[in-house]
Backbone as JSON, one array per atom type, in Angstrom:
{
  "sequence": "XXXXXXXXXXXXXXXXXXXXXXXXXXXXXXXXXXXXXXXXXXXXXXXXXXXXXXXXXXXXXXXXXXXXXXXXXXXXXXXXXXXXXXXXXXXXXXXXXXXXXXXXXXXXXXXXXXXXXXXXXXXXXXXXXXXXXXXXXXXXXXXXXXXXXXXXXXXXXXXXXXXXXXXXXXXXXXXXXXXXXXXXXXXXX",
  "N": [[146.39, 89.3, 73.97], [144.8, 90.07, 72.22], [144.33, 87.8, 70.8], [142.87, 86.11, 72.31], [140.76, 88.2, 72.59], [139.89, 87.57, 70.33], [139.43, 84.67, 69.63], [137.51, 84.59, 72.25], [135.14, 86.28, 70.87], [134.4, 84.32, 69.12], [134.19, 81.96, 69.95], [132.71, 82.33, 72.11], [132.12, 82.72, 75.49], [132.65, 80.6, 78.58], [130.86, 79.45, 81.67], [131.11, 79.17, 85.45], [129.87, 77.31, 86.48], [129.4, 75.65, 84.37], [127.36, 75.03, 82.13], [125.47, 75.51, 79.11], [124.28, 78.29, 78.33], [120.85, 79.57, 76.9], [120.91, 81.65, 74.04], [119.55, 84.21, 74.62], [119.89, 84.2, 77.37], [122.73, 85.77, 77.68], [125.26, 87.39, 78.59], [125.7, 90.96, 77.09], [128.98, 91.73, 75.35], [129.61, 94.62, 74.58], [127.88, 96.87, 76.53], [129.2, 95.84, 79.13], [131.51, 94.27, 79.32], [133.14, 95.75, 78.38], [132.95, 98.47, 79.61], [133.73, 97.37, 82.37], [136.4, 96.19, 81.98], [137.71, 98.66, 81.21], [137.57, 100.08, 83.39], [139.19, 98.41, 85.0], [141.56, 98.55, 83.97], [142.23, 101.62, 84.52], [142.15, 101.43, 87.47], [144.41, 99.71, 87.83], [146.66, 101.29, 85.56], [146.51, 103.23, 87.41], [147.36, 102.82, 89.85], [149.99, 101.23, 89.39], [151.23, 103.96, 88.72], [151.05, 105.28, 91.01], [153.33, 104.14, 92.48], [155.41, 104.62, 90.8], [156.14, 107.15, 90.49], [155.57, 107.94, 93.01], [156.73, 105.79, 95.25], [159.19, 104.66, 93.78], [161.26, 102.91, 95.29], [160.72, 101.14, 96.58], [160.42, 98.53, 96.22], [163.37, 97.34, 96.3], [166.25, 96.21, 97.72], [168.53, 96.71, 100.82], [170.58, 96.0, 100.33], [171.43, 96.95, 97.71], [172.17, 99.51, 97.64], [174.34, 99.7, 98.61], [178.3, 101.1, 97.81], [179.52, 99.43, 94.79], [182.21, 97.48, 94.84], [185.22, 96.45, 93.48], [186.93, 94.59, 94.05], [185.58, 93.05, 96.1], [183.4, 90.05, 96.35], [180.25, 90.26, 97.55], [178.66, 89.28, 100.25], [176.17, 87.7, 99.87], [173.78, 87.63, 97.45], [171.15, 88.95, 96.32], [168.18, 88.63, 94.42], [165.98, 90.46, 92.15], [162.41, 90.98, 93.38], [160.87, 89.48, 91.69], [162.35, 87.35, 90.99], [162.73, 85.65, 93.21], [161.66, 82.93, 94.05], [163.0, 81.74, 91.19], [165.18, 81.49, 91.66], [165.25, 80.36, 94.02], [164.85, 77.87, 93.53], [166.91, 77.54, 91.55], [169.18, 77.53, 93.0], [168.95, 75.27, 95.09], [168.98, 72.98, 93.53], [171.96, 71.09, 93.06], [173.56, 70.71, 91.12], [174.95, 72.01, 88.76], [174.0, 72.23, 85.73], [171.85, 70.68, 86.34], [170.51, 72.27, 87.23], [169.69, 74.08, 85.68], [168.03, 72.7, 84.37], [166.04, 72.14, 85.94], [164.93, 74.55, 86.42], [164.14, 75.67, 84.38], [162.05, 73.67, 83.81], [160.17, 74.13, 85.73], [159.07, 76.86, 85.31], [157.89, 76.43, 82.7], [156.57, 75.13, 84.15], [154.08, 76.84, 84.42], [152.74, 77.78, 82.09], [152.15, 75.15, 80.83], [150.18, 74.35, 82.27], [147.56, 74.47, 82.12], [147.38, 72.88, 79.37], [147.72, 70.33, 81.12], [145.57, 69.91, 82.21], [142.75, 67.86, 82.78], [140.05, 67.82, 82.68], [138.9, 69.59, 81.07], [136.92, 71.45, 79.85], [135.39, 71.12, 82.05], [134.17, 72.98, 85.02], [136.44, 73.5, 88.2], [135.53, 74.94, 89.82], [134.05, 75.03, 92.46], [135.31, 72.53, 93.59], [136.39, 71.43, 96.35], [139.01, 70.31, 97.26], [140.29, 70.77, 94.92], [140.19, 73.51, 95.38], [142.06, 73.82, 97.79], [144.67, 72.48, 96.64], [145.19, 74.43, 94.97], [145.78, 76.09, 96.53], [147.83, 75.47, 98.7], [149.58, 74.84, 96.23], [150.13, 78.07, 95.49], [151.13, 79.14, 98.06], [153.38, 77.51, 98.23], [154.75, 78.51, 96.47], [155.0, 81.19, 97.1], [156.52, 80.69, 99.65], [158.83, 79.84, 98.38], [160.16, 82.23, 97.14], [160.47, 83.71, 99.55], [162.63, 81.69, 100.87], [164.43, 82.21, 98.61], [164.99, 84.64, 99.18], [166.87, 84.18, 101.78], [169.96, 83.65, 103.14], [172.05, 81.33, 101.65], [172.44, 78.55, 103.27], [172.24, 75.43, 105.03], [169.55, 74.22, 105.88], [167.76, 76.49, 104.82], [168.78, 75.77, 102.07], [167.98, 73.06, 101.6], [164.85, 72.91, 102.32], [164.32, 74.62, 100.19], [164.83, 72.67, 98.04], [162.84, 70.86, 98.37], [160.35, 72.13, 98.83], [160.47, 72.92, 95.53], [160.54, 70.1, 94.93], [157.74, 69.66, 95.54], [156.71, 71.97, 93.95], [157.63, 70.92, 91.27], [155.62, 68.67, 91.34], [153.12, 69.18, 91.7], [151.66, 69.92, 89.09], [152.48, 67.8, 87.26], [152.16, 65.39, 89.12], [150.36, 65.7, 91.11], [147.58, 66.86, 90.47], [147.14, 65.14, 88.17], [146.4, 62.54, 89.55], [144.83, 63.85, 91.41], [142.6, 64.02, 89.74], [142.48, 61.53, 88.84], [141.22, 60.41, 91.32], [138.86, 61.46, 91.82], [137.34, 61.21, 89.75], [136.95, 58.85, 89.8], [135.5, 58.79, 92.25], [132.85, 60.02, 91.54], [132.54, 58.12, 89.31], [131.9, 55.79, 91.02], [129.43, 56.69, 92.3]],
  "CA": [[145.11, 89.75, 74.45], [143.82, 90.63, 70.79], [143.6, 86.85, 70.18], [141.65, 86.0, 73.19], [139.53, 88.1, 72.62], [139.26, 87.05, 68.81], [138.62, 83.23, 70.35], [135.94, 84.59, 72.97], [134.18, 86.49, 70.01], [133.71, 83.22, 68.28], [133.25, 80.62, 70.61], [131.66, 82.54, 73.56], [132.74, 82.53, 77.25], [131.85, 79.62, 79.57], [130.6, 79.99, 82.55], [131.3, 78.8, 86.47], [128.99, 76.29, 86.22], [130.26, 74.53, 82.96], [126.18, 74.9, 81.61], [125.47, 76.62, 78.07], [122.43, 79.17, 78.16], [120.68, 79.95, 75.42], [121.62, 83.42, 73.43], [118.71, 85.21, 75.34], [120.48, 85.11, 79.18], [124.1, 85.7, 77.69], [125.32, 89.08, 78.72], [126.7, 91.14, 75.78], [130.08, 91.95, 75.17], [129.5, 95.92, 74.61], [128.98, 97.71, 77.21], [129.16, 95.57, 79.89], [132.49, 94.27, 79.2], [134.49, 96.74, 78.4], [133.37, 99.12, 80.48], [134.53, 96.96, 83.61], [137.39, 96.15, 81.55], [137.94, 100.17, 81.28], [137.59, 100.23, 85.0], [140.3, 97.42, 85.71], [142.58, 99.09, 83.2], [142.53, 102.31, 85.17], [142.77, 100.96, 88.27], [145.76, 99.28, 87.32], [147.39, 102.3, 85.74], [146.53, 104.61, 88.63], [147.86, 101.91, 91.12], [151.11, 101.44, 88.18], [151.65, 105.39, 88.26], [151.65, 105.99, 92.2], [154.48, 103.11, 92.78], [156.57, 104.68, 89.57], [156.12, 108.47, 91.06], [156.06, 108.3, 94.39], [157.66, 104.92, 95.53], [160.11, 103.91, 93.03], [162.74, 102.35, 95.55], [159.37, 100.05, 97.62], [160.79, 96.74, 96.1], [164.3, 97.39, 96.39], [166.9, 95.71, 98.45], [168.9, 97.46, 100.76], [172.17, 96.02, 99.51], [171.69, 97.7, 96.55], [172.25, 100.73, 98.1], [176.06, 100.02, 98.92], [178.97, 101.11, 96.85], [180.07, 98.37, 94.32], [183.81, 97.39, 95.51], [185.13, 95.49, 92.13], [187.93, 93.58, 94.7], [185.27, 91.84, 97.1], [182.16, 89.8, 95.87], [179.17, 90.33, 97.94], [178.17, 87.63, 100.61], [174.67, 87.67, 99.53], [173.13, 88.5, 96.46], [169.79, 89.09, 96.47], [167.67, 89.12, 93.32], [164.78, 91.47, 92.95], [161.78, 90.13, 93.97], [160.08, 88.78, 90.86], [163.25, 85.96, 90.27], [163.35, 84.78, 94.41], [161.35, 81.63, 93.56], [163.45, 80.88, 90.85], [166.59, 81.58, 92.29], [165.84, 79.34, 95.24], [164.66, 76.72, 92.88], [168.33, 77.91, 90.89], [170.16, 77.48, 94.49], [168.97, 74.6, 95.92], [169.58, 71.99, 93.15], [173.59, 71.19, 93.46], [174.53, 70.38, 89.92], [174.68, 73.88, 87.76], [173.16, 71.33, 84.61], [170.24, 70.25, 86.05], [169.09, 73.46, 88.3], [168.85, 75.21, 85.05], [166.84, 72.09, 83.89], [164.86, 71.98, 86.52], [164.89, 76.05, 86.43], [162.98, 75.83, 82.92], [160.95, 73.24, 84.17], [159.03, 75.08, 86.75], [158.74, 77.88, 84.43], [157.29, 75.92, 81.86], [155.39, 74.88, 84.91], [152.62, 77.45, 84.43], [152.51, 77.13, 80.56], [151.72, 73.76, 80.38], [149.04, 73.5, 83.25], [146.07, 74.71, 80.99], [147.26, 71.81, 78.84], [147.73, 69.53, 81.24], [144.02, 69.84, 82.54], [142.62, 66.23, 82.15], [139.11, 68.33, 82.53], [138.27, 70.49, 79.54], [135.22, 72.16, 79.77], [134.9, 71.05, 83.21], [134.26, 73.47, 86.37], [136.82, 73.32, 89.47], [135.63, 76.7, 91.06], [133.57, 74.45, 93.38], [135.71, 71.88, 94.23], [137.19, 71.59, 97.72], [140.35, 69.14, 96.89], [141.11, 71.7, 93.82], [140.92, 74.54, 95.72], [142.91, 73.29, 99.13], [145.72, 72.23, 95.97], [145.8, 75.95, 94.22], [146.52, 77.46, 97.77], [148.9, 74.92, 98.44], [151.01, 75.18, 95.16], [150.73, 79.07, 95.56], [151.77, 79.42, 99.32], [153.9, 76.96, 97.99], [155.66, 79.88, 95.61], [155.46, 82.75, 98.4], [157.57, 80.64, 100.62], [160.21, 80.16, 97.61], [160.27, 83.1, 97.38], [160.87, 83.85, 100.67], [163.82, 81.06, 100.26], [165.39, 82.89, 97.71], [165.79, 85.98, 99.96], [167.77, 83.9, 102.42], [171.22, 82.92, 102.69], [172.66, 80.05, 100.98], [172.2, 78.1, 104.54], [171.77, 73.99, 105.1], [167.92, 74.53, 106.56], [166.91, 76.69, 103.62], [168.83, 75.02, 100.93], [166.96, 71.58, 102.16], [163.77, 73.6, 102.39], [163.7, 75.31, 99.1], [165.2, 71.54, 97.05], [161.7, 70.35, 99.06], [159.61, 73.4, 98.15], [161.08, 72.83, 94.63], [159.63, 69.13, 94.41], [156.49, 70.4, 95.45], [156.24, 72.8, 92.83], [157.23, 70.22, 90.01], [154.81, 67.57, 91.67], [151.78, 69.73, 91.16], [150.94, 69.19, 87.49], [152.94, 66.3, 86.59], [151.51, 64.02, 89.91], [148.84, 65.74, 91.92], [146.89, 66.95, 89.98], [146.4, 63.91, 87.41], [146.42, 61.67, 90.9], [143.41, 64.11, 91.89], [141.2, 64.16, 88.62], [141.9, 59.92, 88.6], [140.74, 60.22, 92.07], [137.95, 62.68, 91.56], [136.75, 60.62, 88.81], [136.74, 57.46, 90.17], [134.91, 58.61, 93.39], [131.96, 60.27, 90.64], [131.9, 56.87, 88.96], [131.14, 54.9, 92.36], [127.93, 56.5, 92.38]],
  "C": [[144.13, 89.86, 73.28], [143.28, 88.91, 70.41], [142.83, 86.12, 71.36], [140.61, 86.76, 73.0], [138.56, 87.79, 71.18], [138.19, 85.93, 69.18], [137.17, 83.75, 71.01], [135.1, 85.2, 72.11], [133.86, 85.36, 69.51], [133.16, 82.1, 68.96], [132.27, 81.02, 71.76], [132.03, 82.27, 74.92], [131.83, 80.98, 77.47], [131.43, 80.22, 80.84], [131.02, 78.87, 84.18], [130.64, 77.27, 86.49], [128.92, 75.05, 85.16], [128.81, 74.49, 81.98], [126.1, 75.6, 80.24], [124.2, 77.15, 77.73], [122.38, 79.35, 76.95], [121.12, 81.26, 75.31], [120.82, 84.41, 73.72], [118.88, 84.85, 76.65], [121.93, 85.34, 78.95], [123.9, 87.45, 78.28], [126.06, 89.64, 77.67], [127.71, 91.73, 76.52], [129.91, 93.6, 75.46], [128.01, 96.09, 75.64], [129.32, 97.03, 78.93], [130.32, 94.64, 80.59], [133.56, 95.1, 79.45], [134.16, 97.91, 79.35], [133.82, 98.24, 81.64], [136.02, 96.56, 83.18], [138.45, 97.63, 81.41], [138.55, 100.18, 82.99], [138.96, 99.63, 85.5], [141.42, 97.86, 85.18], [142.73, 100.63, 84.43], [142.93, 102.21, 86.08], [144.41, 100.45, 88.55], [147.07, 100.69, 87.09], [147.62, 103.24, 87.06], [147.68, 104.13, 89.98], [149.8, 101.95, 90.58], [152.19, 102.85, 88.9], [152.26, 106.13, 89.54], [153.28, 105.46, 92.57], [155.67, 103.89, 91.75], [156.78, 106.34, 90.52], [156.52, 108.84, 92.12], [156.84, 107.27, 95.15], [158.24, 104.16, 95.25], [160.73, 102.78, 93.9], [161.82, 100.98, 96.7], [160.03, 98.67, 96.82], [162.03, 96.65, 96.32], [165.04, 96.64, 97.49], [167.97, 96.56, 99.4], [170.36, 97.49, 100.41], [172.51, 96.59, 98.55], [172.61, 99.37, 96.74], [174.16, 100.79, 98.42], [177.0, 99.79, 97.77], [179.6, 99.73, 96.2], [181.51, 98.41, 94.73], [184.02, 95.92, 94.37], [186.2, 94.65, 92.65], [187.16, 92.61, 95.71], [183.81, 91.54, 96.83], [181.12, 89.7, 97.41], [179.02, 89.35, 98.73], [176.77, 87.09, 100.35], [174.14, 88.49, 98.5], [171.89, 88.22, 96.46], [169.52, 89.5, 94.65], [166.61, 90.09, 93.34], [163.93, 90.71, 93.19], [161.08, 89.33, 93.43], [160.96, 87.05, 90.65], [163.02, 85.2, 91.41], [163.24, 83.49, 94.13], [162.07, 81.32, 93.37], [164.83, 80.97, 91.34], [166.6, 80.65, 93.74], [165.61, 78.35, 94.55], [166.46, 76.5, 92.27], [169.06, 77.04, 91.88], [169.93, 76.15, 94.92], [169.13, 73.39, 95.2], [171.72, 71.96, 92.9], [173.99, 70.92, 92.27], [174.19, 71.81, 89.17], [173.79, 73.27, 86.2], [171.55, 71.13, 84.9], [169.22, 70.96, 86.87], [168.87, 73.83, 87.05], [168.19, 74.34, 84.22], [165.54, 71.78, 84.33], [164.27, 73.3, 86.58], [163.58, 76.02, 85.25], [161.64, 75.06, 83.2], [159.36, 73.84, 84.79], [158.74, 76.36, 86.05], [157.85, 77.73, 83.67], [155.83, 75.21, 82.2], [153.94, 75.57, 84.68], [152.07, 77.4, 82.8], [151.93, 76.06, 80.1], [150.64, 73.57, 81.25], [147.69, 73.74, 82.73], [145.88, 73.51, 79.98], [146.98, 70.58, 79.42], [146.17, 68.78, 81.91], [143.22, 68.53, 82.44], [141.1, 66.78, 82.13], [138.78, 69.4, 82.0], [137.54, 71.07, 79.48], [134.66, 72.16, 81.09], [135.06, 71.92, 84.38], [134.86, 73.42, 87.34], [136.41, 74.24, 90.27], [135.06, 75.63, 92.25], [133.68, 73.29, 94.57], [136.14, 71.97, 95.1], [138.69, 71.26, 97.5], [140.91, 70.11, 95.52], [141.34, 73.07, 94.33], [142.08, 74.78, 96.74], [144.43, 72.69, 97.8], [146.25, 73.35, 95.31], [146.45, 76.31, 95.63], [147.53, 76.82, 98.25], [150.16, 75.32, 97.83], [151.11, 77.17, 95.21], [151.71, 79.48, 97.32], [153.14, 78.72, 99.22], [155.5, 77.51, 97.4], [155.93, 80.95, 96.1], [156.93, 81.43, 98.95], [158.99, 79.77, 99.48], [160.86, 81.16, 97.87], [161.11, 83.82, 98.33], [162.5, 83.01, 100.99], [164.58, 81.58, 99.95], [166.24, 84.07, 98.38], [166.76, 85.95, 101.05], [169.08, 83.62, 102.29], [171.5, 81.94, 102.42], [173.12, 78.6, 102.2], [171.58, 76.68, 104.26], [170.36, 74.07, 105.38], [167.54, 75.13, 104.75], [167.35, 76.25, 102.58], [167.52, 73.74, 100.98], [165.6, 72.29, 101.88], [163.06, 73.79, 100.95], [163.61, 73.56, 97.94], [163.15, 70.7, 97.78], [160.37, 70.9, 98.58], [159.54, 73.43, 96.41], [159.92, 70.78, 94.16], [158.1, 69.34, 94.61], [155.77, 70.6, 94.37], [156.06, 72.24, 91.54], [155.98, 69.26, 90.17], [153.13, 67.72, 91.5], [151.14, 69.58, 90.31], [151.0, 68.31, 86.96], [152.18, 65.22, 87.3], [150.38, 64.21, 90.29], [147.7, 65.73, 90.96], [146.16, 65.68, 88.91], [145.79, 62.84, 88.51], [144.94, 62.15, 91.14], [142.02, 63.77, 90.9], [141.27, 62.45, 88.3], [140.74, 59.79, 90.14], [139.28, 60.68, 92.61], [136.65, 61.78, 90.75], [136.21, 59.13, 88.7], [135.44, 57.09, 91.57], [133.6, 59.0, 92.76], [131.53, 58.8, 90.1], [131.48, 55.53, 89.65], [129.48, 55.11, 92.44], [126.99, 56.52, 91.8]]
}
């Protein structure tokens, strides 16, 4: 966070629009920053503090809840709820080698998609075809998710290995597919 905001001290935010105003309509940094930055920080904690206080056990599973028995493994393990994704991504490739290569993959998935950007400086808030592809690839990650929490079942294996190409197909195909296609339909006119 300290070196973001090093970077945005030096180079300066962009804006929605991709335009660069002059240095008399920028908005400053102090106080109009940080206080909403103040604000979002509290929020946060306060929101943080009720969940830790008053409803620790709200993500929980209720298998958890039954005594471990160290003679009979579990027919369903459930992860908590942050892994489901990858645990159906985990589950639904059949070789133990190349789920946890494809495991890293999709991980690495969100890491790399800032790089893989083929537009730099350029604006998507406005696009239609970029936003109809974010809600996509995220609804995309709920119903992993959702996957993950099922049983180890022909339907949702199939489902999630499906859900799973999806997810890699996003940065590596669509997306370059869209910004050739994007770019090609701009240079028609």
């Amino acid at each position: 966070m300290l070196l973001h905001l090093i970077l945005l001290h030096q180079t300066s935010s962009s804006n929605e629009l991709s335009i660069n105003p002059g240095i008399e309509s920028r908005i400053l940094f102090y106080p109009y920053f940080i206080i909403k930055d103040i604000f979002g920080v509290i929020i946060a904690l306060v929101s943080y503090s009720y969940i830790v206080f008053f409803m620790p056990e709200i993500f929980n599973d209720s298998v958890n809840y039954i005594p471990a028995n160290p003679l009979v493994t579990p027919p369903h393990i459930v992860p908590e709820w942050y892994f489901l994704p990858y645990y159906a991504i985990l589950r639904s490739v059949l070789n133990k080698t190349d789920g946890i290569l494809v495991l890293i993959l999709s991980i690495s998935v969100f890491i790399l998609l800032p790089l893989l950007n083929p537009g730099i400086g350029k604006s998507y808030h406005y696009n239609y075809y970029y936003r109809v592809l974010y809600w996509v690839f995220f609804f995309n990650f709920v119903f992993l998710g959702f996957l993950g929490s099922q049983t180890a079942e022909v339907p949702c294996i199939d489902l999630g290995l499906f859900c799973t190409l999806v997810h890699l197909s996003f940065p590596f195909i669509l997306l370059p597919l869209l910004s050739m296609f994007l770019d090609n339909k701009h240079n028609a006119y």
